[in-house]
CHARMM-style PDB file with segment names, atoms N, HN, CA, C and O in Angstrom:
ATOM      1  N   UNK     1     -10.602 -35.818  42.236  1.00  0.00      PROA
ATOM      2  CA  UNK     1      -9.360 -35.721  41.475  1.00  0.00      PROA
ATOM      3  C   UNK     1      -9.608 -35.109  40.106  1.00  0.00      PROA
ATOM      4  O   UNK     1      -8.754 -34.381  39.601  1.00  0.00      PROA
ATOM      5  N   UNK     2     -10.630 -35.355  39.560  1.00  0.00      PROA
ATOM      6  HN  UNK     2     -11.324 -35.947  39.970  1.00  0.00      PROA
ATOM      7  CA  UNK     2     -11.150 -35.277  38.117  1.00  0.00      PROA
ATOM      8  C   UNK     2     -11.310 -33.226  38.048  1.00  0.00      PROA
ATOM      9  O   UNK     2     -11.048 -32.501  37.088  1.00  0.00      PROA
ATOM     10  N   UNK     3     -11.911 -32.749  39.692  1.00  0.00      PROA
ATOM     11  HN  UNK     3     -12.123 -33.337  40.472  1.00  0.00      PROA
ATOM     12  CA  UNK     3     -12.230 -31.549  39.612  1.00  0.00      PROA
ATOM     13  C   UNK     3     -10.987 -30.772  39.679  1.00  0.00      PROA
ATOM     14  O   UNK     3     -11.131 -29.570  39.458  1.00  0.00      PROA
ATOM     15  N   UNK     4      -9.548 -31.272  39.986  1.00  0.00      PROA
ATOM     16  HN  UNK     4      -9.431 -32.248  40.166  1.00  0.00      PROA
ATOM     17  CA  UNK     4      -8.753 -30.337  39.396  1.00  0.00      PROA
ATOM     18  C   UNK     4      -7.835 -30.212  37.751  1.00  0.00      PROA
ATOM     19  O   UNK     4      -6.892 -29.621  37.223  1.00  0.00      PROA
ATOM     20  N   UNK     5      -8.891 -31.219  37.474  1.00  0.00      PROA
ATOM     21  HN  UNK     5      -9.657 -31.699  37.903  1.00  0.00      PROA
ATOM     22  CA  UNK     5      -8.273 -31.267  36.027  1.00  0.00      PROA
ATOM     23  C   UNK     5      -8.082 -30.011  34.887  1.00  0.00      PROA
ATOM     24  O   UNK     5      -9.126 -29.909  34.243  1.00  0.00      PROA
ATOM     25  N   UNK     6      -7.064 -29.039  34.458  1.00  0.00      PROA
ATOM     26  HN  UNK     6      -6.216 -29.122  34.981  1.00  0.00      PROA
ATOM     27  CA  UNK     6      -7.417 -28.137  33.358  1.00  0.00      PROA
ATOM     28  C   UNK     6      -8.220 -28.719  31.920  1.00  0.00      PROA
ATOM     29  O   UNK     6      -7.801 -29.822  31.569  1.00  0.00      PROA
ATOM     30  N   UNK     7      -8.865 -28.369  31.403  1.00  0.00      PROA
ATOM     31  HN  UNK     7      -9.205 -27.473  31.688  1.00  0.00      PROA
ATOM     32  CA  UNK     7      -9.605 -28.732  30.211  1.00  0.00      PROA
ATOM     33  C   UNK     7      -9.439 -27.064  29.412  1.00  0.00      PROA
ATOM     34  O   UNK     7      -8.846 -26.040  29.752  1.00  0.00      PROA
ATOM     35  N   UNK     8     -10.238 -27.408  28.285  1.00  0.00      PROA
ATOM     36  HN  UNK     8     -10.720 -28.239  28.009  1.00  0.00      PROA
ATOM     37  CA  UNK     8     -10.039 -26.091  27.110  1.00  0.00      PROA
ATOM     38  C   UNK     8     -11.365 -25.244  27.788  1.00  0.00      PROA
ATOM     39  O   UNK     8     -11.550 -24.031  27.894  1.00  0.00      PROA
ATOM     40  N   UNK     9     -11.971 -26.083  28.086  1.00  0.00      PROA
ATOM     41  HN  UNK     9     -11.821 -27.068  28.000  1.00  0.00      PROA
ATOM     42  CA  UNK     9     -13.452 -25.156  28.615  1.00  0.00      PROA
ATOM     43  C   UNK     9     -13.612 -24.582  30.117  1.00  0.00      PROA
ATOM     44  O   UNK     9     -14.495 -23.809  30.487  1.00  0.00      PROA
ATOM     45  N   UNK    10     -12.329 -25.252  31.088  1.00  0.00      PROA
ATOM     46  HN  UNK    10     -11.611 -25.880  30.788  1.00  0.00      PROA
ATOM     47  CA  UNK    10     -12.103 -24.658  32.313  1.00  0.00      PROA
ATOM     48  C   UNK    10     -11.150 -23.431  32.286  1.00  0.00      PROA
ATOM     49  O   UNK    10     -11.236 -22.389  32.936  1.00  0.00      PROA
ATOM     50  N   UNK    11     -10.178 -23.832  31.330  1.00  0.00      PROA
ATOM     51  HN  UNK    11     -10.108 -24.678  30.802  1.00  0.00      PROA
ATOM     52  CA  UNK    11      -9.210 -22.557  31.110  1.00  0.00      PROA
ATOM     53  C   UNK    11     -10.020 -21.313  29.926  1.00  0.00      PROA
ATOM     54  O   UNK    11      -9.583 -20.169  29.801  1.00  0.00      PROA
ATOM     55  N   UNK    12     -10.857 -21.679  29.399  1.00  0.00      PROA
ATOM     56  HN  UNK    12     -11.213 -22.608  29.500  1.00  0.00      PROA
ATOM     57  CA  UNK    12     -11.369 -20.676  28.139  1.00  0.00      PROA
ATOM     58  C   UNK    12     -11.767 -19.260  29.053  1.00  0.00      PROA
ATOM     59  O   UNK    12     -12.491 -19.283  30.048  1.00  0.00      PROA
ATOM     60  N   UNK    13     -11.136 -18.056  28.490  1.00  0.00      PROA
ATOM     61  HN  UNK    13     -10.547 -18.037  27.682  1.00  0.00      PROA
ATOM     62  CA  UNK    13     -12.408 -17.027  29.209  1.00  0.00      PROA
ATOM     63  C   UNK    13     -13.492 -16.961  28.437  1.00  0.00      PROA
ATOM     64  O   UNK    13     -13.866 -17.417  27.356  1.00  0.00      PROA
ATOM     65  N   UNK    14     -14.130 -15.870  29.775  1.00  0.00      PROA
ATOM     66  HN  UNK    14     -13.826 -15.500  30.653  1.00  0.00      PROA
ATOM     67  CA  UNK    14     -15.757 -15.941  29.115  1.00  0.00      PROA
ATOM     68  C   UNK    14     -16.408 -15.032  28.256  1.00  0.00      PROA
ATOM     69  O   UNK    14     -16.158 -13.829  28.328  1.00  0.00      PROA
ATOM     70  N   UNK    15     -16.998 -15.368  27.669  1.00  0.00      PROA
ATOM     71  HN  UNK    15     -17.201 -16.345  27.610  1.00  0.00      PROA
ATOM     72  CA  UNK    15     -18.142 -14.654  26.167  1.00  0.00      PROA
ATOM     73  C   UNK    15     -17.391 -13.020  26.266  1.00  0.00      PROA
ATOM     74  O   UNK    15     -16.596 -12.503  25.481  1.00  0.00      PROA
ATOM     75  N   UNK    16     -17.966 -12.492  27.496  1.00  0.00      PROA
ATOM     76  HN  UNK    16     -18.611 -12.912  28.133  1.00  0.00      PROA
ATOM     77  CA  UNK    16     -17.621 -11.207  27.412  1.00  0.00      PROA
ATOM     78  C   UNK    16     -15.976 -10.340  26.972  1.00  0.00      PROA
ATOM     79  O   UNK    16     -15.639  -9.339  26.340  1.00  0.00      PROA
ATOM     80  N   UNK    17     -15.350 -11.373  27.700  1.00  0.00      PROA
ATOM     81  HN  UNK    17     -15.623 -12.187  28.213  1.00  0.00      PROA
ATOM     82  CA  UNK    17     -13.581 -11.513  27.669  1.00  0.00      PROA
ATOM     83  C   UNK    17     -13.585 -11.398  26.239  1.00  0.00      PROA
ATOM     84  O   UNK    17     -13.317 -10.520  25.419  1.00  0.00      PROA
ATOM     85  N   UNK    18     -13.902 -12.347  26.226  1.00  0.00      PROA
ATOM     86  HN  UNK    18     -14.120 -13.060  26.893  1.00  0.00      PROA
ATOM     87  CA  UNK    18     -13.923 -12.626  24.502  1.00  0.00      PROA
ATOM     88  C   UNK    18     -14.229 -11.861  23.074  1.00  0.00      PROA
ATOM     89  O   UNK    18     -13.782 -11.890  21.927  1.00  0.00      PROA
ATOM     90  N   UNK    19     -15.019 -11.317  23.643  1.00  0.00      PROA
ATOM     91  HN  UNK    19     -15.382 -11.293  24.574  1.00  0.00      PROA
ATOM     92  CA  UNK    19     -15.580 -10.398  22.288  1.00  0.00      PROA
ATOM     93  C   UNK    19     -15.032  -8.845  22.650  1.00  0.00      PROA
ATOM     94  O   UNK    19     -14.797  -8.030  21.757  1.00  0.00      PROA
ATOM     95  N   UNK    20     -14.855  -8.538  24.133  1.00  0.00      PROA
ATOM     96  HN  UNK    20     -15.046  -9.199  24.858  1.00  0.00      PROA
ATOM     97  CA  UNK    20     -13.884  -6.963  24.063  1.00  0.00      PROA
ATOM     98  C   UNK    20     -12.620  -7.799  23.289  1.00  0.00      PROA
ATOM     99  O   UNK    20     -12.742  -7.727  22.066  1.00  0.00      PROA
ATOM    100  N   UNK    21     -11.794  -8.339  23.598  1.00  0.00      PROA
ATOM    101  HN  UNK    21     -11.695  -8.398  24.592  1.00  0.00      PROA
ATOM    102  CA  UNK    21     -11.003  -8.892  23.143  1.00  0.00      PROA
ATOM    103  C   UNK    21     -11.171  -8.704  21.613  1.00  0.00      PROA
ATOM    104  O   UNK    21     -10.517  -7.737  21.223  1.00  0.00      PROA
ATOM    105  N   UNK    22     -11.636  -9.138  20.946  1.00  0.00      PROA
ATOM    106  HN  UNK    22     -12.167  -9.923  21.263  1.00  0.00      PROA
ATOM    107  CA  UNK    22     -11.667  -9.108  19.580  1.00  0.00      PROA
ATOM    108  C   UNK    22     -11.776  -8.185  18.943  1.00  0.00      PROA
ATOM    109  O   UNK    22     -11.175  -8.089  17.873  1.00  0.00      PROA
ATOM    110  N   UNK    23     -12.695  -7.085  19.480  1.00  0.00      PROA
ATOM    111  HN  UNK    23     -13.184  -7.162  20.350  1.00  0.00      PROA
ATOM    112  CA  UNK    23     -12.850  -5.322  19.539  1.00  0.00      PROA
ATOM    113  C   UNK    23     -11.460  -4.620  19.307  1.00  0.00      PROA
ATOM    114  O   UNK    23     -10.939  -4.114  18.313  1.00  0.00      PROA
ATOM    115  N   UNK    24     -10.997  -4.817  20.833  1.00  0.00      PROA
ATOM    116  HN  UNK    24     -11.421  -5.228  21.641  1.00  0.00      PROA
ATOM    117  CA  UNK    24      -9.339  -4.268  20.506  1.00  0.00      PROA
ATOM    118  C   UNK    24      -8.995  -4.952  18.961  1.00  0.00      PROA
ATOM    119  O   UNK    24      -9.051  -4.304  17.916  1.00  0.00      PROA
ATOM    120  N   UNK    25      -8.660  -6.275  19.049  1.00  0.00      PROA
ATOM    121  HN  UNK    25      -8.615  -6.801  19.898  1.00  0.00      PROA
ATOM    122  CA  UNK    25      -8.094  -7.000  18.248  1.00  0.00      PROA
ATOM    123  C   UNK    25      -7.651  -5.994  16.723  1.00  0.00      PROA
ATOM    124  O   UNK    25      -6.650  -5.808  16.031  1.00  0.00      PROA
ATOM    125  N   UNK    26      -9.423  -5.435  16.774  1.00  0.00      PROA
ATOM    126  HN  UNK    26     -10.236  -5.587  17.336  1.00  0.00      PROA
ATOM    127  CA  UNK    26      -9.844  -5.177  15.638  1.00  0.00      PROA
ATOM    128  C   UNK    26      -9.084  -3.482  15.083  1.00  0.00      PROA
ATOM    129  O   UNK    26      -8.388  -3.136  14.128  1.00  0.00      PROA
ATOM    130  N   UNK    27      -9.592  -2.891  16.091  1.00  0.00      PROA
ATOM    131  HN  UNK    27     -10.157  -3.173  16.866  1.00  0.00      PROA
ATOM    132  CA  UNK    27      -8.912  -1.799  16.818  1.00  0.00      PROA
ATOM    133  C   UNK    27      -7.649  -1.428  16.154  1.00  0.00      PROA
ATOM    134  O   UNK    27      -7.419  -0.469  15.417  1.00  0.00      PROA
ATOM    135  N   UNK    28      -6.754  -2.526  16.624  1.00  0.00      PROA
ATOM    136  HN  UNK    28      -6.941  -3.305  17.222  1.00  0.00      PROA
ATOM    137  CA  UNK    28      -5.420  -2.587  16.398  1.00  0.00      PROA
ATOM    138  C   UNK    28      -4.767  -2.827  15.641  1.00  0.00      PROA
ATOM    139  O   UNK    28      -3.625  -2.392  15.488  1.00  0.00      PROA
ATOM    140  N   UNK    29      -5.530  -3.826  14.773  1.00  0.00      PROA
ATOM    141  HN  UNK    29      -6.457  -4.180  14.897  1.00  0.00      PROA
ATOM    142  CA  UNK    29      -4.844  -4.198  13.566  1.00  0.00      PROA
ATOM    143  C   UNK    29      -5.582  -2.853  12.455  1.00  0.00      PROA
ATOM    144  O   UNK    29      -4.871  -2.786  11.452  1.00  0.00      PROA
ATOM    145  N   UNK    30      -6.410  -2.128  12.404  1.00  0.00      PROA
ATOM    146  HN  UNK    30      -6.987  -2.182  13.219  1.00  0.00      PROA
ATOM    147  CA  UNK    30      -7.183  -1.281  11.675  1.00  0.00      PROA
ATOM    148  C   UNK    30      -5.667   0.144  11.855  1.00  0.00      PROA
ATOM    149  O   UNK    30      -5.153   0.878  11.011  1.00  0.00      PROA
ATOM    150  N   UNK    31      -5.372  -0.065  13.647  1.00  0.00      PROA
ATOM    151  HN  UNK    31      -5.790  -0.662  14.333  1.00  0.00      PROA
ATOM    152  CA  UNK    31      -4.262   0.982  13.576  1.00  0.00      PROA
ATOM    153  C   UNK    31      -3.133   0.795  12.763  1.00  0.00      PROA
ATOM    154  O   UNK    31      -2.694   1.743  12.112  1.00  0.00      PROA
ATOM    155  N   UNK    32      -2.441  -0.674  12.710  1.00  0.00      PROA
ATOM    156  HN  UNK    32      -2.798  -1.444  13.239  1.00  0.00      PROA
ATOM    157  CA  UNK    32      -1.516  -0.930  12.113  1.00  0.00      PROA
ATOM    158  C   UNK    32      -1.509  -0.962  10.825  1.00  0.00      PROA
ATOM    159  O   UNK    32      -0.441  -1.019  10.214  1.00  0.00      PROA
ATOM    160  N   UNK    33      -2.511  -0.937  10.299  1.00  0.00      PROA
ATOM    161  HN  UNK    33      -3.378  -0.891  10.796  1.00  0.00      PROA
ATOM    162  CA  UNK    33      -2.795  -0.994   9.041  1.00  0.00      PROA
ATOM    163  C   UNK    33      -2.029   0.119   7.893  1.00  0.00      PROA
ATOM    164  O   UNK    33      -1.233   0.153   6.955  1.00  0.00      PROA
ATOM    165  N   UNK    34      -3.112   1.154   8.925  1.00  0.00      PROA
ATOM    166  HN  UNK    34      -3.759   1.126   9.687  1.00  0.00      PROA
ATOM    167  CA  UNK    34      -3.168   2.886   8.827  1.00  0.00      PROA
ATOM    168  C   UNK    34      -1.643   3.245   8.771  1.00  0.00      PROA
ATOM    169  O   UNK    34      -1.027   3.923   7.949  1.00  0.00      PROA
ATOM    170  N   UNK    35      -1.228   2.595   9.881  1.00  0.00      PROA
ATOM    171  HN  UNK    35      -1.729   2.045  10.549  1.00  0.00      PROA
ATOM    172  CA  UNK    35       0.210   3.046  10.188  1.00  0.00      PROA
ATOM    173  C   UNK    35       1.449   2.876   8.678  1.00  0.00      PROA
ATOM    174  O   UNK    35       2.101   3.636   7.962  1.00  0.00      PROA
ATOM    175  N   UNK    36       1.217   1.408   8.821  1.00  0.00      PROA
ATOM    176  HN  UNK    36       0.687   0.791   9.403  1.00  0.00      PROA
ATOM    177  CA  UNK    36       2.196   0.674   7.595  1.00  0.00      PROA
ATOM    178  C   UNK    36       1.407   1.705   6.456  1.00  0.00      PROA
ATOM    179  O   UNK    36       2.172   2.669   6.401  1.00  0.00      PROA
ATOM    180  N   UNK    37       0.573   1.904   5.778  1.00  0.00      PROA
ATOM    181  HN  UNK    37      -0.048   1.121   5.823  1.00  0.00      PROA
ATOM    182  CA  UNK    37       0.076   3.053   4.631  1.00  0.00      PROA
ATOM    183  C   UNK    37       0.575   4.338   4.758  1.00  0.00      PROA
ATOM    184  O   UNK    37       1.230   4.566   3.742  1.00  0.00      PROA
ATOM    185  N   UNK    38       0.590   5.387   5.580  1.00  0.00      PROA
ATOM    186  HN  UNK    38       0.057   5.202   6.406  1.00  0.00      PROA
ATOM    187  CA  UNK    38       1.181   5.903   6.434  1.00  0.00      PROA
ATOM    188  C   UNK    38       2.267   6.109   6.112  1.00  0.00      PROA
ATOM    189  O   UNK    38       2.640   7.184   5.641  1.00  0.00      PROA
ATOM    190  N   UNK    39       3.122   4.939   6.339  1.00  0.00      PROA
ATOM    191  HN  UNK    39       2.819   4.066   6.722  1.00  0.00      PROA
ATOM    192  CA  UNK    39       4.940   5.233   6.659  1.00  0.00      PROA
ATOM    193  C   UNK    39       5.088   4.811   4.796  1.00  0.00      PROA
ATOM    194  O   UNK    39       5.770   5.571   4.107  1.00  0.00      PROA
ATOM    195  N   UNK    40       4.550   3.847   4.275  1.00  0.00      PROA
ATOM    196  HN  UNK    40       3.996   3.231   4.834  1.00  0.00      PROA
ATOM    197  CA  UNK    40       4.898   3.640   3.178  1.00  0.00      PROA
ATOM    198  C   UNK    40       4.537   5.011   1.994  1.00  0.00      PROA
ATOM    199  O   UNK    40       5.258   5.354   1.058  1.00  0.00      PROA
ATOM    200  N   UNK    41       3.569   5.447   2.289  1.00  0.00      PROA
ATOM    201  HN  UNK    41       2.983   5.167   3.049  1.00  0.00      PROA
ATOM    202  CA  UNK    41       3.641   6.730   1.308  1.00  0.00      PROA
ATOM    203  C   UNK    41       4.140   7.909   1.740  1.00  0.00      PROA
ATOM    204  O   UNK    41       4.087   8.846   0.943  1.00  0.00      PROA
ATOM    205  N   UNK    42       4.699   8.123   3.006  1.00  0.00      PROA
ATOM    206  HN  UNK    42       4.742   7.362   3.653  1.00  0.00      PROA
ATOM    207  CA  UNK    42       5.942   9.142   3.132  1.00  0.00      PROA
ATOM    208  C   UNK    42       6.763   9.057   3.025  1.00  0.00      PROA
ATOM    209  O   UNK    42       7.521  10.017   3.159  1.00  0.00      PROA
ATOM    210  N   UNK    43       7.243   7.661   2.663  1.00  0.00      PROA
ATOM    211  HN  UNK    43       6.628   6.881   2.554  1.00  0.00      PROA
ATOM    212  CA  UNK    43       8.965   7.939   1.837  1.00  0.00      PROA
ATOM    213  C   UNK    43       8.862   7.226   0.533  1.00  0.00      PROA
ATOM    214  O   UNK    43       9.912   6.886  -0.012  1.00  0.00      PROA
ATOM    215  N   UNK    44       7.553   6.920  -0.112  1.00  0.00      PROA
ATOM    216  HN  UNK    44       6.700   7.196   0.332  1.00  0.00      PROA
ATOM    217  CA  UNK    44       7.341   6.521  -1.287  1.00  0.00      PROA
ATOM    218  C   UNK    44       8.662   7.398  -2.683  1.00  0.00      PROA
ATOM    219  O   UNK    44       8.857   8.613  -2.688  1.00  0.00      PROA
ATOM    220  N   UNK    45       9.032   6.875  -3.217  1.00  0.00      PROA
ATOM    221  HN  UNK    45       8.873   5.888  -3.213  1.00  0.00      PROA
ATOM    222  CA  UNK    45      10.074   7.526  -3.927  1.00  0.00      PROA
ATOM    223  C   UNK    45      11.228   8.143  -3.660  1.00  0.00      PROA
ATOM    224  O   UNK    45      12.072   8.466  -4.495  1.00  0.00      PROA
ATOM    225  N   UNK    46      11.295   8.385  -1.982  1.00  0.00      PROA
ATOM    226  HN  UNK    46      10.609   8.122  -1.303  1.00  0.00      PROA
ATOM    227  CA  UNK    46      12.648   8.788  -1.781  1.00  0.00      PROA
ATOM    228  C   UNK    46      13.667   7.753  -1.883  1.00  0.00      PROA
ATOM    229  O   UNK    46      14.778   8.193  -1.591  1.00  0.00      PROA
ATOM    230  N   UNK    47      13.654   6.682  -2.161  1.00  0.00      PROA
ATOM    231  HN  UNK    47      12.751   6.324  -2.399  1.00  0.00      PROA
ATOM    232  CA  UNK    47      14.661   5.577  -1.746  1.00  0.00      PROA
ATOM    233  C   UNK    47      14.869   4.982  -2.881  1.00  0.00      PROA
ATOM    234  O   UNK    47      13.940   4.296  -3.307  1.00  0.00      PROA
ATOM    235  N   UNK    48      16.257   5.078  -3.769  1.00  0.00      PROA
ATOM    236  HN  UNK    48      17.012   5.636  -3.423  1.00  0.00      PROA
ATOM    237  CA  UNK    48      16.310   4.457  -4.682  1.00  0.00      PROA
ATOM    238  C   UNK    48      17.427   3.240  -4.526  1.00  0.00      PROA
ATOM    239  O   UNK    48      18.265   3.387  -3.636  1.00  0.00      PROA
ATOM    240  N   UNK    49      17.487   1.938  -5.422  1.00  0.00      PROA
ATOM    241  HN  UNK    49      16.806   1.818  -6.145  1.00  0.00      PROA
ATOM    242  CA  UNK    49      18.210   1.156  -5.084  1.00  0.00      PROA
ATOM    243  C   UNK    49      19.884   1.429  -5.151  1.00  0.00      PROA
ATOM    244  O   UNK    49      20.858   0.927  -4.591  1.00  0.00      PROA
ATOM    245  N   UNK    50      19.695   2.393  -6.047  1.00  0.00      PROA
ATOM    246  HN  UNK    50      18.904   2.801  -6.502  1.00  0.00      PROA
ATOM    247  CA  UNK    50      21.637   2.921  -5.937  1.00  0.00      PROA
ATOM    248  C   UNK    50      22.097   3.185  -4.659  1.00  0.00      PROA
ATOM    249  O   UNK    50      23.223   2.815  -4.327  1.00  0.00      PROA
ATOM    250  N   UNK    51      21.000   4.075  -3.523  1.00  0.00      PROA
ATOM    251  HN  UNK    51      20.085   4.375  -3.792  1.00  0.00      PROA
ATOM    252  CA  UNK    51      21.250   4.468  -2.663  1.00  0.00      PROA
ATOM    253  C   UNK    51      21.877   3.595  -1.584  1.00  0.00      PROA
ATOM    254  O   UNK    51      22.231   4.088  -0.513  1.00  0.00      PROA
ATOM    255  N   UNK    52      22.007   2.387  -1.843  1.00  0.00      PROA
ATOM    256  HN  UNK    52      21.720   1.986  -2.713  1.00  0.00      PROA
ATOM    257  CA  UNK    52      22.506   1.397  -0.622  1.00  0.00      PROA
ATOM    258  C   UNK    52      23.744   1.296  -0.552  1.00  0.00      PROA
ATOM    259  O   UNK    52      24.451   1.450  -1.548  1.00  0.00      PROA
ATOM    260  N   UNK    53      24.187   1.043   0.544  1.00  0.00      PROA
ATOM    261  HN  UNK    53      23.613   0.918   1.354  1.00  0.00      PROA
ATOM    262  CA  UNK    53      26.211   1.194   1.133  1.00  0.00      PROA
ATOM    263  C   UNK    53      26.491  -0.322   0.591  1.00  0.00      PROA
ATOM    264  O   UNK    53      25.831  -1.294   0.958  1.00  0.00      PROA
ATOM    265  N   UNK    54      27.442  -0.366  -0.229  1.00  0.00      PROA
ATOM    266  HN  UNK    54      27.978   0.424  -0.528  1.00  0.00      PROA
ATOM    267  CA  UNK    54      27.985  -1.992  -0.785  1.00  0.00      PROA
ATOM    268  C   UNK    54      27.798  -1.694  -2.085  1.00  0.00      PROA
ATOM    269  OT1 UNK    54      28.042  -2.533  -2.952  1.00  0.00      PROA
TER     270      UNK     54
END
């Protein structure tokens, strides 16, 4: 009965899972980063607060 129990260490993946995993992770947030810098200094100064409807 005990052997169908879920635990943190039956459900965990393994080492390898784990560290590509974190790779991307890394990957991705390095893209998003880039991205948000990116979008923020191509419309840096076009947008002034008068410009809003209301």
């Amino acid at each position: 009965m005990r052997a169908n129990n879920i635990t943190i260490y039956n459900a965990a993946a393994g080492h390898f899972a784990m560290s590509v995993g974190l790779i991307w992770w890394g990957c991705g947030m390095v893209l998003a980063i880039g991205y948000l810098m990116f979008v923020y200094r191509m419309f840096r100064g076009k947008v002034t607060i008068s410009a809003g409807h209301g």
